[in-house]
N, C-alpha and C positions, 0 to 999 in steps of 0.2 A: 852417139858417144859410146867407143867401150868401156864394159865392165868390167871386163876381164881378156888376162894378154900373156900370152906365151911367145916367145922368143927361139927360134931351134934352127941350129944349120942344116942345111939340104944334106950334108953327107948323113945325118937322122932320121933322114925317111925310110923306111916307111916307121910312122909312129903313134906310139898312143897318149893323149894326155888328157888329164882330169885337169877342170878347169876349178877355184875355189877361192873365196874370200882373199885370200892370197896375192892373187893374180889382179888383183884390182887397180889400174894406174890412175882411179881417185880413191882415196881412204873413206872419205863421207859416201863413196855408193857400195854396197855390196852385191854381190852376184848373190848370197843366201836370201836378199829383201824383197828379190822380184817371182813374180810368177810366172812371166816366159823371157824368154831371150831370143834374137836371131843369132844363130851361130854359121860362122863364116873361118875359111882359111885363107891366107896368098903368099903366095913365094913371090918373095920382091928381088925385080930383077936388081937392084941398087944397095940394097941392104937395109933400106932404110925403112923406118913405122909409115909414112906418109904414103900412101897409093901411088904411083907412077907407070909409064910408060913402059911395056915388056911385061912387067907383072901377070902373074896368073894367081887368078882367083875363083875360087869353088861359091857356087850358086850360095842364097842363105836360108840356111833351113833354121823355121821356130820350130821352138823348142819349151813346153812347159816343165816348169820347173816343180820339185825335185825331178830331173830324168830318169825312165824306169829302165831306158836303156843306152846301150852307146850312141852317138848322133854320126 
């Protein structure tokens, strides 16, 4: 389930984003409560949040949390 969720059109790449309590599409979890995360990218070929066919998606690297550096 993610914790945290950023939204960006392709014509944005290449880009940087900090991920944060914010970004949370449930309120009761926060990205600040845990101590690691798997972080993952995908360009969806459809537009859509749901995984699908054409999609490209970057491996998932964990990550302990606080980050000491960019992932």
């Amino acid at each position: 389930m993610p914790v945290a969720v950023e939204k960006h059109a392709l014509s944005e790449l290449p880009l940087t984003v900090t991920l944060d309590d914010g970004d949370s599409p449930m309120p009761t979890m926060k990205l600040s409560e845990l101590k690691q995360v798997e972080v993952s990218a995908r360009i969806s070929a459809n537009g859509q949040a749901m995984p699908g066919d054409g999609d490209i998606a970057s491996p998932a690297v964990r990550v302990a949390l606080p980050a000491k550096s960019p992932v």
